[in-house]
C-alpha positions, 0 to 999 in steps of 0.5 A, spaced: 568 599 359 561 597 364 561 591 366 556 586 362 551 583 365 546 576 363 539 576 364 536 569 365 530 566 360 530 560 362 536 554 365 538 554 358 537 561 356 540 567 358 542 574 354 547 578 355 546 585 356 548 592 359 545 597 363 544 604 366 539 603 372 534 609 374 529 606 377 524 612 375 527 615 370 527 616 362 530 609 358 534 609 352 534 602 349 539 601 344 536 595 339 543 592 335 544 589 328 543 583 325 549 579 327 551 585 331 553 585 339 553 591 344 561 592 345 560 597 338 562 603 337 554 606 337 552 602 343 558 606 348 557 611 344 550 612 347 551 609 354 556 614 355 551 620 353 545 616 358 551 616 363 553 623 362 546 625 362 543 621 368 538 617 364 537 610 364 540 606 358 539 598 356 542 593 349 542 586 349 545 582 345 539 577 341 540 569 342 546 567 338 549 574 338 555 575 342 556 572 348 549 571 348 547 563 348 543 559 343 546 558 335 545 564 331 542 559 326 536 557 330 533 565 331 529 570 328 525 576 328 519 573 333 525 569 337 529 576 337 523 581 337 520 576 343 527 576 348 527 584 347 520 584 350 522 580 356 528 584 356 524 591 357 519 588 363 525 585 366 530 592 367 526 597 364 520 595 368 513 601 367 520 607 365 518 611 359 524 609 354 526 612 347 528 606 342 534 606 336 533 600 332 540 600 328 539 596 322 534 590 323 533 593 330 530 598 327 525 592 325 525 589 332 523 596 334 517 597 331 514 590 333 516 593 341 509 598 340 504 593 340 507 592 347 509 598 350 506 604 345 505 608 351 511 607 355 515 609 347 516 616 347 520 616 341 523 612 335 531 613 332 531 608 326 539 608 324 540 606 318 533 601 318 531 594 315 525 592 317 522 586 312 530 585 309 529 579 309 524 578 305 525 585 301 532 585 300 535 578 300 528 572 298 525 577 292 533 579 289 536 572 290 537 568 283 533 561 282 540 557 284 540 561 290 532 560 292 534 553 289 539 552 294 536 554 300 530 551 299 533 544 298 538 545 304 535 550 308 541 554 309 545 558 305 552 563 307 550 569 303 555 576 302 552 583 301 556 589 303 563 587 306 559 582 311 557 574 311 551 572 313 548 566 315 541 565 312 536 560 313 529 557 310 526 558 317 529 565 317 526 567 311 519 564 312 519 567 320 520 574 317 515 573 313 510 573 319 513 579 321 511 584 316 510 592 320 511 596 313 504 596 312 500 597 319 499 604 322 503 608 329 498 612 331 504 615 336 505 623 337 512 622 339 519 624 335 521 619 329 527 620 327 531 617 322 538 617 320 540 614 314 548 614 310 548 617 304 553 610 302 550 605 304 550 599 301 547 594 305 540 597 306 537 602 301 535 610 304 527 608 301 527 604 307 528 610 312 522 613 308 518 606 309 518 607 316 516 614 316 510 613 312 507 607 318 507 614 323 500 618 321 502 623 327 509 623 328 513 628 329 517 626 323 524 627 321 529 623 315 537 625 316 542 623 310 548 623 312 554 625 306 559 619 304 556 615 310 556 608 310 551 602 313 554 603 319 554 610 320 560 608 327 565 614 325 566 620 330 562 624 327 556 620 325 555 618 333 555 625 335 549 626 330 546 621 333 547 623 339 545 630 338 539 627 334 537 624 340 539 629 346 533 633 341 528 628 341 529 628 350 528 635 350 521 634 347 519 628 352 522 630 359 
């Protein structure tokens, strides 16, 4: 395994990240999940594909995940959004880059194009959840729920297998950052790749992106039996043929 690397925000910030350095060549960045880090399975999968490939590669681990400083507790989506922007002026610099938001960071991903819109050159969403917060946890929650995080500010909810800690200030930050209404005007390859099972994040949202792209080559991937995840030998070489497609149509 590559060696990890920290990039320095401030004295007390720093974020953990992994890269391919090219000084002028083609990046692929790969935004990880909520609570998610960059030793998974997706993430080597596709830093061993720019390797191979001799194309650059970035993923970071957003404040709080990983071995990335910060408590979890105390992010959200404009913190995340904000070290992902930092993190691209920083190591990608003015290189062209293909993004894959996995799950939330397909969310991050899409607040990435008012900032680089021309230097992305394409968009892979696996498994996508942009506004999850508000969409799929705040509006499904029952009033004891609601009730509890309103009077605590935080509360530990289970969804899918996984546990998660949510709180107050997460959900009213998510509400700011609402992307599923505003139009990308990009003529670039959008991709999204969606399990057929996935109980975390339902396949309408891979539909939701697509429809922010007017003039996108756009495309939609169900993959049979697949879960959230989308990890297994299998879906990582879909993933990896999908995006070796979308490079062909970019160099």
């Amino acid at each position: 395994m590559k060696k990890f690397k920290y990039f320095k925000i401030s004295n007390t910030k720093k974020l953990r990240y992994i890269d391919n350095y090219f000084k002028k060549k083609l990046y692929i960045i790969f935004l990880p999940g909520f609570m998610s880090d960059i030793e998974g399975k997706k993430p080597q999968a596709i830093l061993r594909f720019a390797k191979k490939n001799r194309l650059g590669f970035l993923s970071l681990e957003y404040s709080g995940h990983g071995k990335s400083s910060g408590i979890f507790t105390k992010g959200n989506i404009s913190i995340w959004s904000n070290d992902v922007k930092r993190s691209i002026k920083k190591i990608v610099k003015k290189n062209n880059f293909i993004l894959i938001g996995s799950s939330m960071g397909a969310w991050i991903s899409l607040n990435q194009f008012k900032y680089f819109k021309s230097q992305i050159k394409g968009f892979i969403g696996i498994g996508p959840a942009p506004e999850f917060l508000t969409r799929l946890m705040w509006n499904k929650f029952p009033k004891k729920t609601k009730k509890e995080l309103l009077k605590t500010g935080k509360i530990l909810i289970k969804n899918g297998g996984y546990e998660y800690p949510i709180t107050l200030q997460l959900i009213k930050d998510g509400r700011k950052n609402k992307v599923l209404h505003k139009k990308i005007k990009s003529k670039i390859n959008v991709t999204m790749i969606h399990g057929q099972n996935d109980e975390v994040v339902p396949t309408i949202f891979s539909k939701y992106v697509l429809k922010l792209f007017n003039k996108a080559k756009k495309k939609i991937i169900i993959i049979k039996k697949g879960d959230h995840s989308l990890s297994n030998q299998n879906q990582l070489k879909r993933i990896v043929k999908e995006l070796s497609i979308i490079i062909k149509n970019v160099v």
